[in-house]
C-alpha positions in Angstrom: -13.7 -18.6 -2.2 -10.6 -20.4 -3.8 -10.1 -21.5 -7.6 -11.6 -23.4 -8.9 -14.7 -23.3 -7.1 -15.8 -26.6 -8.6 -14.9 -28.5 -11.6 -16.8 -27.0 -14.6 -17.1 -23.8 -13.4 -16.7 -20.9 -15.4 -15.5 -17.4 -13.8 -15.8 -14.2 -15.4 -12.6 -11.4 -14.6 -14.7 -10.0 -11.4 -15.0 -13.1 -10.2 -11.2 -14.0 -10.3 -9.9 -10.6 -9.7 -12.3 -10.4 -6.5 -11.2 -14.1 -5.4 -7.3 -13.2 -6.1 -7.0 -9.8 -4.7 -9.6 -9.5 -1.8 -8.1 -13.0 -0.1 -4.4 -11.5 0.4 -5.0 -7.8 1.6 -3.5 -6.5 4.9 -4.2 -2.5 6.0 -1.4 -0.5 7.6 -0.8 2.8 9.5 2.2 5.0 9.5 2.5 8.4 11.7 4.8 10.3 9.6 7.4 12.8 10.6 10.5 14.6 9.5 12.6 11.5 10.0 12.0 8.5 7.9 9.8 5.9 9.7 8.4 2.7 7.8 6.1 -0.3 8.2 6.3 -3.8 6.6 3.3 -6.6 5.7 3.5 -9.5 6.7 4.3 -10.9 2.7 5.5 -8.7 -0.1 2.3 -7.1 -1.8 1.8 -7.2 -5.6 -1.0 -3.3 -5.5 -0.3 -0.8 -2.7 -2.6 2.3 -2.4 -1.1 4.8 -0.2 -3.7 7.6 1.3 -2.5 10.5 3.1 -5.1 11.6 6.0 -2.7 14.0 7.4 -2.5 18.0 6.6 1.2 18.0 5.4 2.6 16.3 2.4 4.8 12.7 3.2 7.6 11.9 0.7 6.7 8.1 0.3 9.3 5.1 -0.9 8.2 1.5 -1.8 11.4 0.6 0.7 13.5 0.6 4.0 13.5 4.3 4.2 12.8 7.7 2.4 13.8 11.3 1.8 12.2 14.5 0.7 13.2 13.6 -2.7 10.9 10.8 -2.9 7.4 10.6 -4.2 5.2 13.5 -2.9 1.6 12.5 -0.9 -0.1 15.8 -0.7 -2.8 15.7 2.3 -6.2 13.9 1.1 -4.3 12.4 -2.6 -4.0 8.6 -2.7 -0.9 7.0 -5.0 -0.4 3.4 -6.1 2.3 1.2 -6.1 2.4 -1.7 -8.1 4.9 -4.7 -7.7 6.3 -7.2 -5.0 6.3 -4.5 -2.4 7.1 -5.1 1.4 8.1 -2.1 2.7 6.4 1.1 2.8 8.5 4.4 4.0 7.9 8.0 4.4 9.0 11.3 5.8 7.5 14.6 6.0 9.7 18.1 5.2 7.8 20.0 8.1 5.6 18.6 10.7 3.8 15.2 10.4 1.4 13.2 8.1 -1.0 9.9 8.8 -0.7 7.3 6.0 -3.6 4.6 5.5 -1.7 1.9 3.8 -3.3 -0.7 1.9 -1.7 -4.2 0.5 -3.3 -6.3 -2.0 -2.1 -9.8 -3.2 0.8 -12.0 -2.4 3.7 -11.0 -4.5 
């Protein structure tokens, strides 16, 4: 569904949220290691949740690489990210992670 639906039309916030978000999404995967790996979108992403299904914690970056000093993903926590976002990075301090990667909204 696009905006405005039809002329006259009166959306409440689920309506436009759903119709902005949910259109520009893309889903990612990263295999995460003690070297810095990354994966792009296609377009910079406005709201990224980042989900760690892995059994070690990934050091994650909203850009072109990362370090153990960036923000910790224990296994099974989920972070967000907001902002125009088109690079996600991460590295692990011992032994490897798997990220879900989630981008909503063209930013």
């Amino acid at each position: 569904m696009s905006l405005p639906v039809y002329d006259g039309q009166v959306l409440d916030y689920k309506d436009i949220n759903r119709n902005l978000i949910h259109e520009a999404h893309e889903q990612l995967q990263l295999s995460v290691s003690t070297s810095s790996s990354s994966v792009s979108f296609t377009n910079n992403k406005t709201f990224i949740i980042v989900r760690n299904v892995g059994s070690n914690t990934a050091y994650v970056n909203a850009g072109s690489s990362a370090s153990t000093s960036d923000f910790p993903v224990a296994e099974n926590e989920t972070v967000t990210f907001y902002g125009s976002v088109g690079t996600i990075s991460a590295i692990t301090s011992t032994g490897t992670a798997d990220l879900r990667i989630w981008g909503f909204g063209d930013g």
